[in-house]
Biotite code that builds the C-alpha atoms (Angstrom):
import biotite.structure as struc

atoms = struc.array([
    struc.Atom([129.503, 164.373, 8.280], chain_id="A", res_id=1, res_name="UNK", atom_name="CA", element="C"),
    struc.Atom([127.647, 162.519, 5.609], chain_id="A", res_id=2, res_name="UNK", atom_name="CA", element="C"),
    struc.Atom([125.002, 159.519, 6.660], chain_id="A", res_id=3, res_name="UNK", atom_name="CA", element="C"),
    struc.Atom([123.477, 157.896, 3.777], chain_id="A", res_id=4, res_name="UNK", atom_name="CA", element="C"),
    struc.Atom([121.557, 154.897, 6.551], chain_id="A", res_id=5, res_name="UNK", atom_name="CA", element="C"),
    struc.Atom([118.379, 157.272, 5.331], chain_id="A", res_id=6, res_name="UNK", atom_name="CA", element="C"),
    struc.Atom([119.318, 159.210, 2.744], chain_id="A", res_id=7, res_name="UNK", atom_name="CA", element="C"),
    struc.Atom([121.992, 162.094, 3.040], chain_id="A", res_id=8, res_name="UNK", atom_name="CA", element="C"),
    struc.Atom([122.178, 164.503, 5.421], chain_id="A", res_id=9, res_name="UNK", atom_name="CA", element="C"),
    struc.Atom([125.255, 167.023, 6.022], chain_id="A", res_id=10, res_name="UNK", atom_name="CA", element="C"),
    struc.Atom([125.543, 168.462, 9.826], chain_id="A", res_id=11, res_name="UNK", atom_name="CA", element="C"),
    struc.Atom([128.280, 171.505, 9.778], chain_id="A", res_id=12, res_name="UNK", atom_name="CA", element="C"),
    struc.Atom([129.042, 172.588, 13.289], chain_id="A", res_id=13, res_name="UNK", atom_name="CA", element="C"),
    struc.Atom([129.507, 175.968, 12.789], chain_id="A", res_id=14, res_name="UNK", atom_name="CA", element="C"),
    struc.Atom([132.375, 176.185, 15.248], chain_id="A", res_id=15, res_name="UNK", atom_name="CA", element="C"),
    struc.Atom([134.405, 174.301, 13.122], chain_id="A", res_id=16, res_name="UNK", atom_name="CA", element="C"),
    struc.Atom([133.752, 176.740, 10.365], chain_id="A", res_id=17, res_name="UNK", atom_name="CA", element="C"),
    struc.Atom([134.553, 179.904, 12.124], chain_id="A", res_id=18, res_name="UNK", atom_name="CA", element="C"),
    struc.Atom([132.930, 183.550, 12.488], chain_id="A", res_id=19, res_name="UNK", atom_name="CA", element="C"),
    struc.Atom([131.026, 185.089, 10.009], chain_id="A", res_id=20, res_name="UNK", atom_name="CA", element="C"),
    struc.Atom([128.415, 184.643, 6.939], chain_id="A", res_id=21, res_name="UNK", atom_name="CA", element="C"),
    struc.Atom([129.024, 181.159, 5.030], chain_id="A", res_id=22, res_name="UNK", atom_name="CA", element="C"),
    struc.Atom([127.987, 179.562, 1.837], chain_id="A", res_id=23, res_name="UNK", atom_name="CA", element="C"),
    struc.Atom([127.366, 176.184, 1.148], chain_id="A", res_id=24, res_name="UNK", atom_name="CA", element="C"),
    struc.Atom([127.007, 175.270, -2.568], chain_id="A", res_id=25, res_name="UNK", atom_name="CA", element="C"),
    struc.Atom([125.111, 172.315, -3.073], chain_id="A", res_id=26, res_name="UNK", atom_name="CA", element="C"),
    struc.Atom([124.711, 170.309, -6.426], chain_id="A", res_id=27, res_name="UNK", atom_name="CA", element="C"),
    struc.Atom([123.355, 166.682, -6.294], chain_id="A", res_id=28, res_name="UNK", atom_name="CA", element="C"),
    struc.Atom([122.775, 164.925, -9.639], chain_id="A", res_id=29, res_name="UNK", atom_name="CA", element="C"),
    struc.Atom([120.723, 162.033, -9.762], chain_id="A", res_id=30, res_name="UNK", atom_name="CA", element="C"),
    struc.Atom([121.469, 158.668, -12.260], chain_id="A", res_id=31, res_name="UNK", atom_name="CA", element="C"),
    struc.Atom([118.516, 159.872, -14.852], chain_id="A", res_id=32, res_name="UNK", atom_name="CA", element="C"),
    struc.Atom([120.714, 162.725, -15.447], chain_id="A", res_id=33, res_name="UNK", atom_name="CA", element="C"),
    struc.Atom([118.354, 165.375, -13.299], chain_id="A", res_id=34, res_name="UNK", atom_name="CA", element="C"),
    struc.Atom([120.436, 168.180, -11.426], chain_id="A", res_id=35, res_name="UNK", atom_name="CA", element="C"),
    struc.Atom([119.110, 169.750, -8.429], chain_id="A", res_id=36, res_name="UNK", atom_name="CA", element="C"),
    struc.Atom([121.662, 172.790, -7.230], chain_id="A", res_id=37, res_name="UNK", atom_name="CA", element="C"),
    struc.Atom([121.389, 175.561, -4.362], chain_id="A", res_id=38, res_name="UNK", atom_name="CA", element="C"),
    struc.Atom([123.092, 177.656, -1.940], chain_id="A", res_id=39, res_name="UNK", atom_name="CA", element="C"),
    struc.Atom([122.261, 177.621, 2.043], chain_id="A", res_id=40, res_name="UNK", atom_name="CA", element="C"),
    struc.Atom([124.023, 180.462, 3.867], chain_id="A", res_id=41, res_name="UNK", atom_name="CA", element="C"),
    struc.Atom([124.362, 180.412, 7.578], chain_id="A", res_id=42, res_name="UNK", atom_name="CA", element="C"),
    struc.Atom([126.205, 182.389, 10.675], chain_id="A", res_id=43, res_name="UNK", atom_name="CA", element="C"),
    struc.Atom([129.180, 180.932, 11.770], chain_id="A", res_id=44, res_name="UNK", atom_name="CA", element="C"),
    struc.Atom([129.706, 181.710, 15.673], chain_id="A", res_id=45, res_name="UNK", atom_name="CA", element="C"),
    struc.Atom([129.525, 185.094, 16.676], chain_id="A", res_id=46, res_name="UNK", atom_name="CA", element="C"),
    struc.Atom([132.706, 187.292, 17.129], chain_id="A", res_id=47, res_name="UNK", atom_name="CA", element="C"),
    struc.Atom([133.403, 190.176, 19.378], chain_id="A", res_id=48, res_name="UNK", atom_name="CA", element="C"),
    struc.Atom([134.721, 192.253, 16.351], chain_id="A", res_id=49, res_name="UNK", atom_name="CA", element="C"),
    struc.Atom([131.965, 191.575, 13.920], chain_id="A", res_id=50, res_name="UNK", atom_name="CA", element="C"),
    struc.Atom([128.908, 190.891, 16.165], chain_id="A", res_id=51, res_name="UNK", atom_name="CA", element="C"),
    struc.Atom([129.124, 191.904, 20.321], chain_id="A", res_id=52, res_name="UNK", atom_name="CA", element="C"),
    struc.Atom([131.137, 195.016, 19.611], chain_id="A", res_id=53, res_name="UNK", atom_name="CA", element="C"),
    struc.Atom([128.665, 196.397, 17.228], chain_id="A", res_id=54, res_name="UNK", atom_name="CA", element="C"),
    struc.Atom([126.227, 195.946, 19.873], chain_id="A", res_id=55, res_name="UNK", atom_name="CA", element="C"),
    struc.Atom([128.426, 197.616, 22.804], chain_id="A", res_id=56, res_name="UNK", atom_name="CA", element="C"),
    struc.Atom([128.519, 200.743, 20.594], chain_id="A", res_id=57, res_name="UNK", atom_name="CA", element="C"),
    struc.Atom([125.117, 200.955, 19.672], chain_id="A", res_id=58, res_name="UNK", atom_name="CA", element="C"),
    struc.Atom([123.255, 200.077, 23.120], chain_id="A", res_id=59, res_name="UNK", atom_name="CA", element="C"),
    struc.Atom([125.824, 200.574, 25.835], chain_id="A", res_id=60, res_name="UNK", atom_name="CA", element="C"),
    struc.Atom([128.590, 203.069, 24.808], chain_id="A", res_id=61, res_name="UNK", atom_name="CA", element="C"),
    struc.Atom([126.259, 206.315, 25.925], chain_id="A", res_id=62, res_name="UNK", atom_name="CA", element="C"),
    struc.Atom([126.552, 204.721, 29.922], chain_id="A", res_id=63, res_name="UNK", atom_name="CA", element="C"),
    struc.Atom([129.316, 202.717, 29.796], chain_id="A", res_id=64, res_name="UNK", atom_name="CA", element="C"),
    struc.Atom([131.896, 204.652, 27.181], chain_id="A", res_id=65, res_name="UNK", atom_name="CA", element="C"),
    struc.Atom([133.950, 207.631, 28.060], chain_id="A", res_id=66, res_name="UNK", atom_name="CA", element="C"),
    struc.Atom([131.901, 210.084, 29.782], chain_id="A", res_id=67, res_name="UNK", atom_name="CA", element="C"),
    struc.Atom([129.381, 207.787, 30.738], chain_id="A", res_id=68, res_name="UNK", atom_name="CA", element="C"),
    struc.Atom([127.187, 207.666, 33.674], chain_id="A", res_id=69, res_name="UNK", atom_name="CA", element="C"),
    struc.Atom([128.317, 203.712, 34.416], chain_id="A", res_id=70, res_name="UNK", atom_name="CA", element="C"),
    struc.Atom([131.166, 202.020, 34.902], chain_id="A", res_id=71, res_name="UNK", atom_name="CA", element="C"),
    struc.Atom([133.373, 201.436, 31.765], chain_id="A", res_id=72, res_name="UNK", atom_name="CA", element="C"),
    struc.Atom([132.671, 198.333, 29.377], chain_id="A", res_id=73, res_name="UNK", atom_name="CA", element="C"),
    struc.Atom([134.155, 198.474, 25.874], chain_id="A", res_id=74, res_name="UNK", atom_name="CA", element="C"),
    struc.Atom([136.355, 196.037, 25.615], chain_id="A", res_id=75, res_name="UNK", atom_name="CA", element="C"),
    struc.Atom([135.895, 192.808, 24.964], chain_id="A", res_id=76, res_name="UNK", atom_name="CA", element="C"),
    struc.Atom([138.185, 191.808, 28.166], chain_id="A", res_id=77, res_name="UNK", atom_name="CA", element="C"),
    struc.Atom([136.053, 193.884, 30.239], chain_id="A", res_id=78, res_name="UNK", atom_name="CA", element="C"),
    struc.Atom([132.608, 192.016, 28.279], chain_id="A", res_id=79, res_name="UNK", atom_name="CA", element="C"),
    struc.Atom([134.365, 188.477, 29.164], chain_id="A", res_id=80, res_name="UNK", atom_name="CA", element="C"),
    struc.Atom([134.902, 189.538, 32.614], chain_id="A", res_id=81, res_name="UNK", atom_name="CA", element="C"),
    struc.Atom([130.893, 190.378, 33.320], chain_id="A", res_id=82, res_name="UNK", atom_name="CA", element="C"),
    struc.Atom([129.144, 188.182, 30.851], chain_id="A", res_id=83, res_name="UNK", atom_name="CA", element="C"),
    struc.Atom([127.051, 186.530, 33.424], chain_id="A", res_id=84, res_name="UNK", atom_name="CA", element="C"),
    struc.Atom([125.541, 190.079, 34.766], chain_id="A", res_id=85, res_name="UNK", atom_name="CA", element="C"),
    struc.Atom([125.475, 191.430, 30.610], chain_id="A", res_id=86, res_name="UNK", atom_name="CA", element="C"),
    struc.Atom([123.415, 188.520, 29.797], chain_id="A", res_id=87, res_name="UNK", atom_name="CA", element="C"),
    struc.Atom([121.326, 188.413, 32.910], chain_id="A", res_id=88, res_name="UNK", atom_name="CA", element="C"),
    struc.Atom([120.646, 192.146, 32.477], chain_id="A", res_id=89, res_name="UNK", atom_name="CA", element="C"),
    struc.Atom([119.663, 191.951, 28.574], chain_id="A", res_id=90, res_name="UNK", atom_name="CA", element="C"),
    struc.Atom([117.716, 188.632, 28.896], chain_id="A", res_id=91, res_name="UNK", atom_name="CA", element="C"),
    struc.Atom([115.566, 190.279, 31.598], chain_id="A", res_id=92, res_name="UNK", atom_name="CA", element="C"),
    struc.Atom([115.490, 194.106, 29.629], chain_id="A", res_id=93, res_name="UNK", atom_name="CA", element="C"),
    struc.Atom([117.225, 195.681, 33.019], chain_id="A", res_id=94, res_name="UNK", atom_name="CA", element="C"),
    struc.Atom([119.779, 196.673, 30.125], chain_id="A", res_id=95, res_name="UNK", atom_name="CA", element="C"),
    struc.Atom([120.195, 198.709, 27.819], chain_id="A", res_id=96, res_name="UNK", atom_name="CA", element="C"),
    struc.Atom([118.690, 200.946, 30.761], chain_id="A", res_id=97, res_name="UNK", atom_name="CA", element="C"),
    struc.Atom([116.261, 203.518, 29.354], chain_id="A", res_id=98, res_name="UNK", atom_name="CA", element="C"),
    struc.Atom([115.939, 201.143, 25.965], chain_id="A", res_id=99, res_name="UNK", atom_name="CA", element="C"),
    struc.Atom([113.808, 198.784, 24.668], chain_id="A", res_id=100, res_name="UNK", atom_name="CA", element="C"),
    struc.Atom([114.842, 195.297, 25.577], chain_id="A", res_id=101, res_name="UNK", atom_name="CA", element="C"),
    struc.Atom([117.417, 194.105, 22.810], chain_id="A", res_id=102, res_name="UNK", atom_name="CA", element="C"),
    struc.Atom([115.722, 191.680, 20.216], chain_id="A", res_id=103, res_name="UNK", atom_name="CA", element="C"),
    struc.Atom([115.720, 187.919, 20.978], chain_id="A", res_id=104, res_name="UNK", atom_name="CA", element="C"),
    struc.Atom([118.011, 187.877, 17.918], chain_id="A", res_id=105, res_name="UNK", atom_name="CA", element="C"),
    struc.Atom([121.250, 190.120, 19.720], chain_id="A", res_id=106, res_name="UNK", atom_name="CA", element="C"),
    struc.Atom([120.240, 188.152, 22.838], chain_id="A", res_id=107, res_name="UNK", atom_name="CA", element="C"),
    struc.Atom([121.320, 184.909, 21.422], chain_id="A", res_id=108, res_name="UNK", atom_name="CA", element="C"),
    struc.Atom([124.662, 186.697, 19.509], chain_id="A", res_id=109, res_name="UNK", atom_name="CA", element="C"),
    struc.Atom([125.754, 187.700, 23.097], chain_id="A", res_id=110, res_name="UNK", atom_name="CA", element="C"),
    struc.Atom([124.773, 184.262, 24.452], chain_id="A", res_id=111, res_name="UNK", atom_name="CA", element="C"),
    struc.Atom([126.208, 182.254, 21.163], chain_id="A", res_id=112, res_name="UNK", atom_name="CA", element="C"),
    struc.Atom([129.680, 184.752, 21.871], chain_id="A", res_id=113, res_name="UNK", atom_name="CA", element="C"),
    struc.Atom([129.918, 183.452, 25.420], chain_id="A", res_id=114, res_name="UNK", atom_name="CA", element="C"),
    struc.Atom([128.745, 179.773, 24.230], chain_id="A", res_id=115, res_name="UNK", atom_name="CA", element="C"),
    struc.Atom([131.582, 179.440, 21.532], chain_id="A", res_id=116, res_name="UNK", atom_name="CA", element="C"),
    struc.Atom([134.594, 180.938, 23.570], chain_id="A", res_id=117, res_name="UNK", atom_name="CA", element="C"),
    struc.Atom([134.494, 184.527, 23.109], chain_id="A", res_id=118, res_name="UNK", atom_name="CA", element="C"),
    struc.Atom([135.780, 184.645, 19.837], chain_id="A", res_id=119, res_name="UNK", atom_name="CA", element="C"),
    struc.Atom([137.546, 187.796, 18.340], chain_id="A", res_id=120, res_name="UNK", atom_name="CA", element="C"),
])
C-alpha cells in the first residue's frame, strides 16, 4: 500500500507475504537524475517447521520427547492443542523447567506462531 498524502510510505503485512526471511529491493530515483537504492529484509510470520519446531527440539524434547520425564509434545498438533499453557509457562520462565527463561526474541516466535494461525 503506497500513500503519497506525505510522501511515500510502503506497509507490507507480513502475513500476506508468508513464512520466512524476505527481501525488499528498493530503488527510488529522483527528477535531477539522483538514485538512492537498498535492501530491507524482514521475517515473514513464524512457521512451525522453520521456527517453533526448532525450539521444541532444543528446549523441550529432553522432558517432553520419547523417554521424557513429561507428557509428550512434539508435534505441532499437540503445540496447537496447549498453546495457552506453552506460552503462559515460557512468558513466566516456569518452562523450559531447569533452563534459563527463553529470550524475549523465541517468546514472541511462539506468540507470533499462535498470532498468525499456526502456520506450517
Amino acid at each position: 500500500e503506497v500513500d503519497s498524502i506525505e510522501g511515500w510510505s510502503l506497509n507490507l503485512d507480513p502475513n500476506d507475504v508468508g513464512p520466512g526471511e524476505h527481501l525488499l529491493s528498493i530503488e527510488i530515483t529522483y527528477t535531477d537524475g539522483v538514485k538512492l537504492e537498498d535492501t530491507v529484509s524482514f521475517l515473514g510470520p513464524p512457521s512451525w517447521a522453520s521456527d517453533i519446531k526448532p525450539i521444541s527440539e532444543t528446549y523441550c524434547i529432553a522432558c517432553h520427547g520419547d523417554g521424557g520425564s513429561a507428557h509428550r509434545m512434539v508435534s505441532r498438533d499437540a503445540w496447537m492443542a496447549e498453546i495457552t499453557w506453552i506460552v503462559d509457562d515460557i512468558e513466566t520462565g516456569r518452562m523450559p523447567y531447569g533452563l534459563p527463561r527463553l529470550s524475549d526474541e523465541l517468546v514472541d516466535l511462539v506468540i507470533g506462531w499462535q498470532e498468525s494461525g499456526f502456520l506450517e
